[in-house]
PDB file of N, CA, C and O in Angstrom:
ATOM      1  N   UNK A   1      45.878  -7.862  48.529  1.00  0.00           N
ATOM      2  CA  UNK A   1      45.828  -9.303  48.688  1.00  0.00           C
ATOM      3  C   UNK A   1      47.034  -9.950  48.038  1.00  0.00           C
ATOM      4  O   UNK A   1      47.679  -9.345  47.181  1.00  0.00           O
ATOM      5  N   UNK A   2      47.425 -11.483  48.538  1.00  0.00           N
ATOM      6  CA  UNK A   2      48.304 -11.687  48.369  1.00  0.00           C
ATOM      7  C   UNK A   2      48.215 -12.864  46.976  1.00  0.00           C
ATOM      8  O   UNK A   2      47.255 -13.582  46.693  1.00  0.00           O
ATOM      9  N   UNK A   3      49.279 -12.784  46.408  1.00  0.00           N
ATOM     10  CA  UNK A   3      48.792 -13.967  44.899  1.00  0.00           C
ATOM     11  C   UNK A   3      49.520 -15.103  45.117  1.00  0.00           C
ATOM     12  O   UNK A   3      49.842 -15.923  44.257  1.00  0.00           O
ATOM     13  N   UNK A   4      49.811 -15.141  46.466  1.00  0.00           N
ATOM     14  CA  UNK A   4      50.696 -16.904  46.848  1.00  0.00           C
ATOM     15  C   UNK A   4      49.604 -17.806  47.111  1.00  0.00           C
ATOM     16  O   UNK A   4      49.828 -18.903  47.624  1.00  0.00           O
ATOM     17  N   UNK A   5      48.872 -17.574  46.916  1.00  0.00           N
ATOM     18  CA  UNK A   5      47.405 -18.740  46.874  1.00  0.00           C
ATOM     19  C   UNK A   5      47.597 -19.784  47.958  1.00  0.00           C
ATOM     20  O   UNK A   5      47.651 -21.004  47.805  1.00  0.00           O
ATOM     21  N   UNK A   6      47.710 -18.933  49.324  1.00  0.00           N
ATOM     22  CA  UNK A   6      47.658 -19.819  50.606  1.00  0.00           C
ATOM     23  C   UNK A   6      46.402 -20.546  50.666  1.00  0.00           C
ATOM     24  O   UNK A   6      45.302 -20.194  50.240  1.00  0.00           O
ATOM     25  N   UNK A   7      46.894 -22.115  51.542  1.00  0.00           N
ATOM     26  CA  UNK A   7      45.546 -22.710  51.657  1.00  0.00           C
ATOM     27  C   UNK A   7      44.942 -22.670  53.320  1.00  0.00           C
ATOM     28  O   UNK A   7      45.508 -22.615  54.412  1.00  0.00           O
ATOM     29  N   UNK A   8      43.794 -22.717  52.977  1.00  0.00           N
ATOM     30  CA  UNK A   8      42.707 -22.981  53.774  1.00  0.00           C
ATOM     31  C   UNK A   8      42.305 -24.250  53.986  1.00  0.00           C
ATOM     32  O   UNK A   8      42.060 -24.990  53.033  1.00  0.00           O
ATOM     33  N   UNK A   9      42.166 -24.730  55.510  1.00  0.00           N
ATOM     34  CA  UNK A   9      41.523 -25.611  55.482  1.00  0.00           C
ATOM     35  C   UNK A   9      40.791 -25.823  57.061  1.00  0.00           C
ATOM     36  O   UNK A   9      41.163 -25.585  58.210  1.00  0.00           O
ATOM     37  N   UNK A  10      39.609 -26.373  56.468  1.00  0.00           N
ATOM     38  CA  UNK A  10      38.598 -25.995  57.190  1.00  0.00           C
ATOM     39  C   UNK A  10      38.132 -28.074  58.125  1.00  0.00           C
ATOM     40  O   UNK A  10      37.779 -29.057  57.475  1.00  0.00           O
ATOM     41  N   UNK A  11      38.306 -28.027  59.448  1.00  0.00           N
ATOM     42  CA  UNK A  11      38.585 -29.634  59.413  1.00  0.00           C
ATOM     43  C   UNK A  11      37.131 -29.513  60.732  1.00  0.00           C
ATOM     44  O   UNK A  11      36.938 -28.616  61.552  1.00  0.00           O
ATOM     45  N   UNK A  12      36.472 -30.550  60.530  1.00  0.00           N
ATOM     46  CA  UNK A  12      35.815 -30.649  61.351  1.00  0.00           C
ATOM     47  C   UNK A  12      35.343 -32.445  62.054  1.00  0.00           C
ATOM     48  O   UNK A  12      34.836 -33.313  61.344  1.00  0.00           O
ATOM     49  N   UNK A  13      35.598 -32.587  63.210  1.00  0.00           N
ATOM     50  CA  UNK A  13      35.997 -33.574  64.124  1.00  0.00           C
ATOM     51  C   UNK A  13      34.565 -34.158  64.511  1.00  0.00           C
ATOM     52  O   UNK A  13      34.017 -33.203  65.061  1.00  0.00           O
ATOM     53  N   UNK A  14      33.855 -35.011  64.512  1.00  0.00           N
ATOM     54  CA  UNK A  14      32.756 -35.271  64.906  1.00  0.00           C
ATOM     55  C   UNK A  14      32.750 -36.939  65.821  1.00  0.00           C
ATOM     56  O   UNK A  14      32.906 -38.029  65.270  1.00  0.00           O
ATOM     57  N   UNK A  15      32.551 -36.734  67.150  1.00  0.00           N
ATOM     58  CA  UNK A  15      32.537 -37.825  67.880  1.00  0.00           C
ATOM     59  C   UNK A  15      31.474 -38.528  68.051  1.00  0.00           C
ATOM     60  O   UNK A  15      31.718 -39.592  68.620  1.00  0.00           O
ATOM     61  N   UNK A  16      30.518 -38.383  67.819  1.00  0.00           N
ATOM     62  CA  UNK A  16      29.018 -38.478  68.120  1.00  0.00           C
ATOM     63  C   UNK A  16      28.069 -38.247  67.409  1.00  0.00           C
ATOM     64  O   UNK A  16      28.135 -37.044  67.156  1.00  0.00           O
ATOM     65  N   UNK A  17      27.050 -38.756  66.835  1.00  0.00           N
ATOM     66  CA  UNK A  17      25.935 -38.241  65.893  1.00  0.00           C
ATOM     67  C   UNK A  17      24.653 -39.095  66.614  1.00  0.00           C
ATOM     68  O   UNK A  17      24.524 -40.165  67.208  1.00  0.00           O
ATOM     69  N   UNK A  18      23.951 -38.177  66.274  1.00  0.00           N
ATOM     70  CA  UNK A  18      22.439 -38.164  67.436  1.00  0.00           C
ATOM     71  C   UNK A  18      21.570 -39.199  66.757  1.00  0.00           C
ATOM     72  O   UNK A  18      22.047 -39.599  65.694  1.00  0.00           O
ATOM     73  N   UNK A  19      20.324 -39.772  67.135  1.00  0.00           N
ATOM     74  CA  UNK A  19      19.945 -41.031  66.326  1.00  0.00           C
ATOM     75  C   UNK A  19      19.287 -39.502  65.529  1.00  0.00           C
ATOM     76  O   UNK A  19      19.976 -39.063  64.608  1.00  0.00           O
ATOM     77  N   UNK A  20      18.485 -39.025  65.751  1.00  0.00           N
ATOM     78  CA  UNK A  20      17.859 -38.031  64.564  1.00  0.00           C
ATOM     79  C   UNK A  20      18.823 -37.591  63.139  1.00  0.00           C
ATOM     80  O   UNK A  20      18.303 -37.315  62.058  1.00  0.00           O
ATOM     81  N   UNK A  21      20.225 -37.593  63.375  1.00  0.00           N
ATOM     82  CA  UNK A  21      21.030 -37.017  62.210  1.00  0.00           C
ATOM     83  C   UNK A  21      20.991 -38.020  61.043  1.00  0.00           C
ATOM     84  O   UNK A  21      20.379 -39.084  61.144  1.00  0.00           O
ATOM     85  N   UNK A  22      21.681 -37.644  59.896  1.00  0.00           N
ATOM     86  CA  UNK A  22      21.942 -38.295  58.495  1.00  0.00           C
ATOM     87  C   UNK A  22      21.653 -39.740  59.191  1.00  0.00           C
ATOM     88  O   UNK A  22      21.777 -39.957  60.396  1.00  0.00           O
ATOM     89  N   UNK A  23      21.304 -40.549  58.354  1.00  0.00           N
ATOM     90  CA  UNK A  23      21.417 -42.217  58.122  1.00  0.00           C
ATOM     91  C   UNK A  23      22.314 -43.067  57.807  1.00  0.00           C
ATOM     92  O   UNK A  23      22.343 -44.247  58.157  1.00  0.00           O
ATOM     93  N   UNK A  24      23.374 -42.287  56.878  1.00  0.00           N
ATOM     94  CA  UNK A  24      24.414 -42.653  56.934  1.00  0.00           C
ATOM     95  C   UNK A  24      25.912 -42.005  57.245  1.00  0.00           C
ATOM     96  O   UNK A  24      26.212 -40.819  57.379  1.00  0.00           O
ATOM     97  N   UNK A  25      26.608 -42.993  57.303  1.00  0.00           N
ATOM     98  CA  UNK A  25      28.173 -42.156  57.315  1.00  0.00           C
ATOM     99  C   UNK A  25      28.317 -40.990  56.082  1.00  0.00           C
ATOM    100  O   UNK A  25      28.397 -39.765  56.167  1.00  0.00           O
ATOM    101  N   UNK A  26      28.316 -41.640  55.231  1.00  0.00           N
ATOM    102  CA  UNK A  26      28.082 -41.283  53.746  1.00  0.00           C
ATOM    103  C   UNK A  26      27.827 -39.714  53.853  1.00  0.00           C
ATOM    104  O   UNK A  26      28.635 -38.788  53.783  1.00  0.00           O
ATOM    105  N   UNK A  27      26.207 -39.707  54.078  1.00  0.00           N
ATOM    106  CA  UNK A  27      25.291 -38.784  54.117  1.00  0.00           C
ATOM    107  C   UNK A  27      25.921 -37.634  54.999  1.00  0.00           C
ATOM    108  O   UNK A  27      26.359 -36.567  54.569  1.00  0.00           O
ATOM    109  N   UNK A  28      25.880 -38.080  56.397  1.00  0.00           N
ATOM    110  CA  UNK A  28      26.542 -37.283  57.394  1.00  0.00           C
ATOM    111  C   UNK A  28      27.781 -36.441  56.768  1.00  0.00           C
ATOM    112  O   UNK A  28      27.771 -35.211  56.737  1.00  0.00           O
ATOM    113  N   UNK A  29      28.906 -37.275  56.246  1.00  0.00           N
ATOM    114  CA  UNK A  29      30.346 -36.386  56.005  1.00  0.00           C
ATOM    115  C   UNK A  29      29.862 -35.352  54.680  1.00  0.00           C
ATOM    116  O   UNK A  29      30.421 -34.297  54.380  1.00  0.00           O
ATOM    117  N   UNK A  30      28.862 -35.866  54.100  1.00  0.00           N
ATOM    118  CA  UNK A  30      28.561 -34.550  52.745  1.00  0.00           C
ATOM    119  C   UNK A  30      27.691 -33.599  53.525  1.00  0.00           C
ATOM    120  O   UNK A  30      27.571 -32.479  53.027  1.00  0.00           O
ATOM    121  N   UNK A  31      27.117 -33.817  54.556  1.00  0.00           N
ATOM    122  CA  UNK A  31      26.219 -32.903  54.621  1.00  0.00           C
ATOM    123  C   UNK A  31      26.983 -32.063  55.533  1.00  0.00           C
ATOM    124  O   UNK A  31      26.088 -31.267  55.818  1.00  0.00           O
ATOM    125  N   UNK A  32      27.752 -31.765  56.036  1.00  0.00           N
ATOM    126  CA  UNK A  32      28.737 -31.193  57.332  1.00  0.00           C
ATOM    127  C   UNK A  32      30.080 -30.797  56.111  1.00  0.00           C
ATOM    128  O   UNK A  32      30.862 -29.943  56.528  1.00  0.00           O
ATOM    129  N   UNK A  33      30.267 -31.148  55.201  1.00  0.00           N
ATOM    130  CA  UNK A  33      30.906 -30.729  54.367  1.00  0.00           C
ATOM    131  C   UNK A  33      30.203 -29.455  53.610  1.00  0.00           C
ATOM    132  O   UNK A  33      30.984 -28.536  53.362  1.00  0.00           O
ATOM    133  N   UNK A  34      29.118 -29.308  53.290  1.00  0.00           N
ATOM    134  CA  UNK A  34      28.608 -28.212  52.844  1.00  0.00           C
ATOM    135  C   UNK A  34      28.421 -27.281  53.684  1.00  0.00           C
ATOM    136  O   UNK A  34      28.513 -26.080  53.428  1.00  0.00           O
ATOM    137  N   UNK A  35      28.152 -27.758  54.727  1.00  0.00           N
ATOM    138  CA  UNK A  35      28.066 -27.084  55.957  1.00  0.00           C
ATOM    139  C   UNK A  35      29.698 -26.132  55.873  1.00  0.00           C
ATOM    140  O   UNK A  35      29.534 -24.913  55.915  1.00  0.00           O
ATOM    141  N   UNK A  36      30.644 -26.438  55.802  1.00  0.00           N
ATOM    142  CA  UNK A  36      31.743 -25.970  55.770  1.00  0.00           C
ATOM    143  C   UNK A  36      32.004 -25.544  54.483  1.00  0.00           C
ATOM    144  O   UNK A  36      33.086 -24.966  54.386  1.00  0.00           O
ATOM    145  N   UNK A  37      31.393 -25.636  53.508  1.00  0.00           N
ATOM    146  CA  UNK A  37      32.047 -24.689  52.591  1.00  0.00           C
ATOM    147  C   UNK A  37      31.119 -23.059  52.256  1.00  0.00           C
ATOM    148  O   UNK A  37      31.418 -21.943  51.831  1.00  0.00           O
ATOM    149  N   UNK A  38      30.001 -23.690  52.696  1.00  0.00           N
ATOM    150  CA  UNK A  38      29.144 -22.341  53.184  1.00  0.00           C
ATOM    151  C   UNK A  38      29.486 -21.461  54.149  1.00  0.00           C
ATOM    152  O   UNK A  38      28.853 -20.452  54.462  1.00  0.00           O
ATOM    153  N   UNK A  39      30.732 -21.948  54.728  1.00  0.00           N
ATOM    154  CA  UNK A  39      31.301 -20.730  56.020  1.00  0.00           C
ATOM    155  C   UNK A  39      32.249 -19.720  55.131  1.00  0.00           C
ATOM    156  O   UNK A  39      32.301 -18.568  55.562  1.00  0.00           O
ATOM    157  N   UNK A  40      32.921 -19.980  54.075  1.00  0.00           N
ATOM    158  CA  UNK A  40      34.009 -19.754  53.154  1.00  0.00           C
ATOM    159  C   UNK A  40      33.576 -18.647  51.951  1.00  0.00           C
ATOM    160  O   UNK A  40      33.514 -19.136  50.823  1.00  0.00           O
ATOM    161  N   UNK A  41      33.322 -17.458  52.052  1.00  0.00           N
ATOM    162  CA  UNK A  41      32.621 -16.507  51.015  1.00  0.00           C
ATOM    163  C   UNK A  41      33.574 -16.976  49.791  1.00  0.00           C
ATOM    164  O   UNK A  41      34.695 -17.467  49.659  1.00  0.00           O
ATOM    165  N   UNK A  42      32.528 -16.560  48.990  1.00  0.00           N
ATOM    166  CA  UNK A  42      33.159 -16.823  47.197  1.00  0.00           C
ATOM    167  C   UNK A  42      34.428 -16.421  47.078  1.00  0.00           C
ATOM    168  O   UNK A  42      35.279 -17.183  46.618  1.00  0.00           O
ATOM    169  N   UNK A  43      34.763 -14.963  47.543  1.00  0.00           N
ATOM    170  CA  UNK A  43      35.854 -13.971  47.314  1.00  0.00           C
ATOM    171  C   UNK A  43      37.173 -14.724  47.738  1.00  0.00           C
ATOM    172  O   UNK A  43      38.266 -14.744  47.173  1.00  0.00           O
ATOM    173  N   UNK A  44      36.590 -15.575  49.348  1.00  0.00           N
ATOM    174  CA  UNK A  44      38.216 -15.823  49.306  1.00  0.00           C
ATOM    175  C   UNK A  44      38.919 -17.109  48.600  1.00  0.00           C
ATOM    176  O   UNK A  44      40.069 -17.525  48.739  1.00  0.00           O
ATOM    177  N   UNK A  45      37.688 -17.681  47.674  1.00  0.00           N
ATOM    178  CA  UNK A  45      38.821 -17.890  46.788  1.00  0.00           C
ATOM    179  C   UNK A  45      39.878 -17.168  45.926  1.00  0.00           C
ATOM    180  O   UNK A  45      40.677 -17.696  45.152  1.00  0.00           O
ATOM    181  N   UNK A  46      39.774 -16.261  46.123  1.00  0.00           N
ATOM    182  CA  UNK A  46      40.306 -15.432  45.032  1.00  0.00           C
ATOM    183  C   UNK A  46      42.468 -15.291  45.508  1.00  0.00           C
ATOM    184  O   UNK A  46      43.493 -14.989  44.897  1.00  0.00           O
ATOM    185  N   UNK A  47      42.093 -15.731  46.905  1.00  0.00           N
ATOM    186  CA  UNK A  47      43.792 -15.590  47.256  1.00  0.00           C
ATOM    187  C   UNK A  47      43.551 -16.809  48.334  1.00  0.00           C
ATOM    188  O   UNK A  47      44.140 -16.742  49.412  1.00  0.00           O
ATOM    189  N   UNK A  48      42.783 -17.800  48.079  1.00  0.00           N
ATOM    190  CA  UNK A  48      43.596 -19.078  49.141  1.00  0.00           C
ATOM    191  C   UNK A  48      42.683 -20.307  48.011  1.00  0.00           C
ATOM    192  O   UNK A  48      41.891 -20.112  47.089  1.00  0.00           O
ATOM    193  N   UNK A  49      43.166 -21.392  48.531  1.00  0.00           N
ATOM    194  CA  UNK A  49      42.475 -22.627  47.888  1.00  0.00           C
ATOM    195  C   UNK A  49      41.984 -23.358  49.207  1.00  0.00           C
ATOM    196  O   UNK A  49      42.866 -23.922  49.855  1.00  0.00           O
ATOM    197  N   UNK A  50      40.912 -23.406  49.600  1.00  0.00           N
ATOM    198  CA  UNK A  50      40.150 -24.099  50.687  1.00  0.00           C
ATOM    199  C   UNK A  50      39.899 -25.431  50.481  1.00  0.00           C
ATOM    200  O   UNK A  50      39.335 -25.893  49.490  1.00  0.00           O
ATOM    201  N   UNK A  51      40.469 -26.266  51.754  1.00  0.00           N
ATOM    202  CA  UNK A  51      40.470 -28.053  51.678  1.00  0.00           C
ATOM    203  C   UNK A  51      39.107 -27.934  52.638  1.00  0.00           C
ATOM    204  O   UNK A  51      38.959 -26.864  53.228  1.00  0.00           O
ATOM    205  N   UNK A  52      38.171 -28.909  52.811  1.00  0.00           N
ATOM    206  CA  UNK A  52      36.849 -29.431  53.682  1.00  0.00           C
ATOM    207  C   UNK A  52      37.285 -30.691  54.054  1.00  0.00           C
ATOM    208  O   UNK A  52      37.366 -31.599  53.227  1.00  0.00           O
ATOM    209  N   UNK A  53      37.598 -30.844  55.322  1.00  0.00           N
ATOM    210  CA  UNK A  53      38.051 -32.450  55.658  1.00  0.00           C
ATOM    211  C   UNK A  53      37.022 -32.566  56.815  1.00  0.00           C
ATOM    212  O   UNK A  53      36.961 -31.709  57.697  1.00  0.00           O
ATOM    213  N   UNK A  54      35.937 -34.032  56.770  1.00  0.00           N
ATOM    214  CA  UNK A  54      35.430 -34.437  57.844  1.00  0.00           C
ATOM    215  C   UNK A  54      35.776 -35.543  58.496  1.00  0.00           C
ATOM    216  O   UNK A  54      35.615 -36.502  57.740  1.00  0.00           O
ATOM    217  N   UNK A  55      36.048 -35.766  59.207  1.00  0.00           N
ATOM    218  CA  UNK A  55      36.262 -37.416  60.164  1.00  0.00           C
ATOM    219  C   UNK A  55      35.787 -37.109  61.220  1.00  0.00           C
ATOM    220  O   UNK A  55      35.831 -36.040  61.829  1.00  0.00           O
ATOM    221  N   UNK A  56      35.158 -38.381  61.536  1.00  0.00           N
ATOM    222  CA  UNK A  56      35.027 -39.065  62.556  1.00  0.00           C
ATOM    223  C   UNK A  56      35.748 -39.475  63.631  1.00  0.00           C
ATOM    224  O   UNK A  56      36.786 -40.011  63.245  1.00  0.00           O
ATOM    225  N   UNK A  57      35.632 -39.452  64.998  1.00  0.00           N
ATOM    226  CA  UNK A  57      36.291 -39.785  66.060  1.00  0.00           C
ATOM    227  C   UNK A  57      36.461 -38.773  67.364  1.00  0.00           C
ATOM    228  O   UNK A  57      35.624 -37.927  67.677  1.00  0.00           O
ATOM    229  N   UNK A  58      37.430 -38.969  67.909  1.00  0.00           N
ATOM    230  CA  UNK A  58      37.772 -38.190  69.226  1.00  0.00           C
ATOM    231  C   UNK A  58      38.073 -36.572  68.615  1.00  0.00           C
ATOM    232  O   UNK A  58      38.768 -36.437  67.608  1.00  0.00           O
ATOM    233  N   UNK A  59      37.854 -36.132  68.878  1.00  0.00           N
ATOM    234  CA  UNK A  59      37.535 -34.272  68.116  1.00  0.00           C
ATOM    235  C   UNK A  59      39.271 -34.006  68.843  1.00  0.00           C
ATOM    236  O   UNK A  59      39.817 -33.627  67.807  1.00  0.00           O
ATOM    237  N   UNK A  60      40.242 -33.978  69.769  1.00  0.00           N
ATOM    238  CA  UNK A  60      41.187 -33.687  70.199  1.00  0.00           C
ATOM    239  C   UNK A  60      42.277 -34.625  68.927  1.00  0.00           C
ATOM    240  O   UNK A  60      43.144 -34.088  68.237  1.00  0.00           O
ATOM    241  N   UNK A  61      42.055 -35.516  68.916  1.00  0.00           N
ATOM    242  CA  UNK A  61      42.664 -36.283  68.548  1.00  0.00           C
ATOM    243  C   UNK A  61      43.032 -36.128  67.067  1.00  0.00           C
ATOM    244  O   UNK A  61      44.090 -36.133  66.439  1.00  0.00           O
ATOM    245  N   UNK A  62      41.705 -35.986  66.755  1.00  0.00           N
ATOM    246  CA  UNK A  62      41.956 -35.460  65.338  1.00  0.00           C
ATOM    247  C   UNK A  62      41.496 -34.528  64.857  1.00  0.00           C
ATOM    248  O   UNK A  62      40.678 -34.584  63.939  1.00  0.00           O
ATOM    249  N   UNK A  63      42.127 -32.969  65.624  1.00  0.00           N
ATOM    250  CA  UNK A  63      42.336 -32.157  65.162  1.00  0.00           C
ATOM    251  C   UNK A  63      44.180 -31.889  64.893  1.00  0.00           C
ATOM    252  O   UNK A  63      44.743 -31.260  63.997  1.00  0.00           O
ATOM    253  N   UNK A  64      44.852 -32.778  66.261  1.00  0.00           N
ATOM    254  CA  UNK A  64      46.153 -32.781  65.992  1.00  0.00           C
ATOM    255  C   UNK A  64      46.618 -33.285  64.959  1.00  0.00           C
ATOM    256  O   UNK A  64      47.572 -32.893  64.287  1.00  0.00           O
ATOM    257  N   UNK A  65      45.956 -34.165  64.809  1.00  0.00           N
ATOM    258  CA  UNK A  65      46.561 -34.832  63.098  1.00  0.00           C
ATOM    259  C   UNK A  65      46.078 -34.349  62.435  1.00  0.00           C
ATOM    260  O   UNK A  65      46.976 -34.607  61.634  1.00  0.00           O
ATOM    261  N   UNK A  66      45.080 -33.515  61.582  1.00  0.00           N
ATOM    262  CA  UNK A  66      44.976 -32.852  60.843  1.00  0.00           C
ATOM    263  C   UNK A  66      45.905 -31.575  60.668  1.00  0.00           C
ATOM    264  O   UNK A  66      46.294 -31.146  59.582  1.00  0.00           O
ATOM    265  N   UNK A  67      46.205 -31.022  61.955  1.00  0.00           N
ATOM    266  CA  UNK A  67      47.175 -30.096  62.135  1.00  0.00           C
ATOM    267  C   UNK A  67      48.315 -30.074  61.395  1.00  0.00           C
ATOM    268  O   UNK A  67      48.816 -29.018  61.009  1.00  0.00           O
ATOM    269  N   UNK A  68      48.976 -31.649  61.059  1.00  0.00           N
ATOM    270  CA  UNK A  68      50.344 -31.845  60.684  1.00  0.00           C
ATOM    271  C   UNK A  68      50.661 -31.852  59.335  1.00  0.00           C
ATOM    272  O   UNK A  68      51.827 -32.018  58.975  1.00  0.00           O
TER     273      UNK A  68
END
């Protein structure tokens, strides 16, 4: 493994939320945030530093800007 402590980042785009989901914005971006750091085993912290970014909007749109 490598010790340049590449990052990770994990972005997830959400256009739509169902009337059943979270109540709030708030609620929604933490709960889809855990959601994403539960994909991320313990270990690989060990050689990357993992970012969790959620927004809202057009899922194309802003995945390109997150991209940059």
């Amino acid at each position: 493994m490598s010790d340049a402590r590449s990052k990770l980042t994990l972005l997830h785009v959400v256009q739509y939320r169902e009337a059943n989901e979270m109540t709030t914005p708030a609620d929604f971006g933490e709960s889809c945030e855990r959601q994403l750091r539960a994909l991320v085993p313990e270990e690989a912290r060990l050689w990357c530093e993992p970012h969790f970014i959620v927004e809202r909007g057009q899922p194309a749109g802003g995945i390109l800007y997150g991209a940059q």
